[in-house]
N, C-alpha and C positions, 0 to 999 in steps of 0.2 A: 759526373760526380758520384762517387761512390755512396752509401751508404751502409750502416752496419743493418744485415738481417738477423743476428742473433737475439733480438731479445723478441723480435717475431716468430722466432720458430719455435723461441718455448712455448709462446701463447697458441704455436700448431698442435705442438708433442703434446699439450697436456691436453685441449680439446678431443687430440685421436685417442689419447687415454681415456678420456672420458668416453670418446662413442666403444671403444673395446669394452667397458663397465656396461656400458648402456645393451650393447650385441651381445653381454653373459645373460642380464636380464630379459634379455629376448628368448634366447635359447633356454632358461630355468623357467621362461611361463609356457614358451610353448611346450616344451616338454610334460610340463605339468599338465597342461590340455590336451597332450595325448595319450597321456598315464588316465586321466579322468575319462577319457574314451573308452578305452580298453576297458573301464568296469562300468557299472550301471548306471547310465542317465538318461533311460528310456522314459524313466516316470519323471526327472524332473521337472519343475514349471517352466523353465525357459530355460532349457540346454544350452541355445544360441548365444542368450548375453550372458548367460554363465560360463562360457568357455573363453569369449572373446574379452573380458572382464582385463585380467590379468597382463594380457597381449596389449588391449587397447591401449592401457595405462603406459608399459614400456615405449611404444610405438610413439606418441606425444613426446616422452622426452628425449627417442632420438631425433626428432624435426627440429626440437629447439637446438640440441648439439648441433645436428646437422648444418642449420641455417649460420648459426656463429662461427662453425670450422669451415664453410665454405668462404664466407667473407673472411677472415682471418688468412685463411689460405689462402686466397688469390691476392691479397695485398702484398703478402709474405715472398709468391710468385713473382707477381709483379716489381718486386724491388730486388729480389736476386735477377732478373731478367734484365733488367738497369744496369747493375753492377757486371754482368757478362758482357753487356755493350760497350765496357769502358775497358775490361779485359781483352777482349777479340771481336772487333763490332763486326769481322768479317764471316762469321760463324755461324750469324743467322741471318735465316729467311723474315721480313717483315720488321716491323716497329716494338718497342716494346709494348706496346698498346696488344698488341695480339696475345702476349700475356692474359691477357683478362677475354678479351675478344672471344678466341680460340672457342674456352668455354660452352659458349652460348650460339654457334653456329650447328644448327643441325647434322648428324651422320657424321659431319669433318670433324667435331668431338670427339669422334673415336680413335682417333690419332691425331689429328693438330696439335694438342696440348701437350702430347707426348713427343711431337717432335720440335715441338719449341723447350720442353726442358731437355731434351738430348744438345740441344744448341747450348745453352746453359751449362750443362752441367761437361762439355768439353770445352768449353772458354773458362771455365771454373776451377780444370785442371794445374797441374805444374809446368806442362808445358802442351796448351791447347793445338797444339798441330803436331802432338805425337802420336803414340798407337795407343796411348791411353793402359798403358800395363802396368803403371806404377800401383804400389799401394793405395787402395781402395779408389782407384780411379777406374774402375770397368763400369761399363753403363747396365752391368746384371740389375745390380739393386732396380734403379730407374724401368726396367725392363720387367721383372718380375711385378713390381709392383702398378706397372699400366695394365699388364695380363690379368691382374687379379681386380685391379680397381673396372675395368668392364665387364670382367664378371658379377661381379658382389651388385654394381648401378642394373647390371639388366635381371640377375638373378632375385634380387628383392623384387623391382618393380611385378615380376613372375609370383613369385612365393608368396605377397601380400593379395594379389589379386586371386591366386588359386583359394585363398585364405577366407579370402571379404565373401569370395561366391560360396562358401560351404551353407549348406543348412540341415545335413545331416550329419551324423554321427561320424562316421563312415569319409563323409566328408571332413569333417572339422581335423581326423584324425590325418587324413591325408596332407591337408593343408600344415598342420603344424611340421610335421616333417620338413614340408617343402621351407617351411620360415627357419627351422633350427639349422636345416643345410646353409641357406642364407645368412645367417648368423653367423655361422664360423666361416665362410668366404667373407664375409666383411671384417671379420676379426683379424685374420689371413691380410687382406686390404688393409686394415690402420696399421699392422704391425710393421709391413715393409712399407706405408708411406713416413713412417715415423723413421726407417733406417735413413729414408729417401731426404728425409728433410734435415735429418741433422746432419749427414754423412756432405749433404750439398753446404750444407752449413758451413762448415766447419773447412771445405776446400776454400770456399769464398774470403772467409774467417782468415782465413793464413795469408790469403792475398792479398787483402786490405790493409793488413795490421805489416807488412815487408816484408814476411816470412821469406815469403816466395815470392820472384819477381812477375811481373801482372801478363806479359807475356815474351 
C-alpha cells in the first residue's frame, strides 16, 4: 500500500533548515572564541567557561534539532522504503524494517543505510531497471550526500572532543577551528540531504499520484 511521503519531508527540509541555522551559530561562536583567543585572556577569571559559554549554548540546541530530525527522518525513510517495495519489491536486499534497523548496527552504518536508499531511490525512478539517466534520476545527489553525512557524524564527534579537552588558550583556539571546520561539513551535510529528500520525493510523488507508471 502506498503512502504519500510528502508532507513528511517538509517536516525533514525544515528540521535540516533549522540544524543549517543551528551549524551558522556554531560556526559565529566559535569563531568568536577564537577571535577572543587571539587577544588577551591571560588575566581573565575563568578563560575556560568564558570561552566555552557561547559554544555550550548552540551545542544544546543542535541535540534538540538533532533528536527531532533523526526521528522524523527515519519515519520519512521508513515509508518511502514501503512505497519502493510496492514499486520494485525486487530491488532490495531485506525488509523494510531495515529502513530503521540499518541505522543502529554498528560499522554497517557506514554504508547499509546508504545502500538501502540506493535500493529506493532506483525503484523510485521512471523506469527502475534502467540506467537511471533520465532527468534527475543519477544516484550523485544520494551519493554526495552519504560522503558528506560520514564525514560531518565523524568529524563533529572529533572537533567536539578536541574542544571539551582544551584548557588552554592555545588550546581553546585550536579546538574552535576544529568545531567551525565541522560546522560547515555539516552545513555541506544538511544542504544535500535536503536535495536528497525532496528530489526522492517528488520521484515517488509522481508515481503515486499516475504520472509515471510504478514500474
Amino acid at each position: 500500500m502506498l503512502r504519500n511521503p510528502v508532507g513528511l519531508s517538509y517536516a525533514v527540509v525544515a528540521l535540516l533548515a533549522a540544524m543549517v541555522a543551528a551549524d551558522a551559530g556554531l560556526f559565529a561562536a566559535a569563531l568568536d572564541v577564537r577571535l577572543l583567543m587571539a587577544g588577551d585572556l591571560n588575566d581573565h577569571p575563568d578563560p575556560a567557561g568564558f570561552a566555552h559559554l557561547g559554544v555550550d549554548v548552540v551545542a544544546v540546541l543542535q541535540v534538540l534539532i538533532q533528536l527531532a530530525l533523526s526521528v522524523v527522518f527515519i519515519i520519512w525513510f521508513f515509508r518511502v522504503r514501503k512505497n519502493a517495495g510496492v514499486f520494485a519489491p525486487d530491488l532490495h536486499r531485506g525488509g523494510p524494517g531495515w529502513a530503521i534497523g540499518a541505522w543502529f548496527v554498528p560499522i554497517a552504518n557506514l554504508w547499509w543505510p546508504r545502500s538501502v536508499a540506493a535500493g529506493v531511490w532506483r525503484a523510485s525512478r521512471r523506469d527502475p531497471y534502467g540506467d537511471g539517466k533520465g532527468e534527475g534520476e543519477s544516484l550523485a545527489v544520494l551519493n554526495w550526500w552519504w560522503v558528506f553525512w560520514v564525514l560531518t557524524d565523524n568529524g563533529s564527534l572529533f572537533a567536539t572532543a578536541v574542544y571539551d579537552d582544551a584548557d588552554t588558550v592555545e588550546e581553546f583556539a585550536v579546538g574552535s577551528g576544529f568545531l567551525m571546520g565541522a560546522a560547515v561539513l555539516d552545513i555541506v551535510a544538511a544542504l544535500l540531504a535536503i536535495l536528497f529528500v525532496r528530489r526522492l520525493t517528488s520521484m515517488q510523488h509522481a508515481k503515486a499520484t499516475g504520472m509515471i507508471p510504478a514500474a
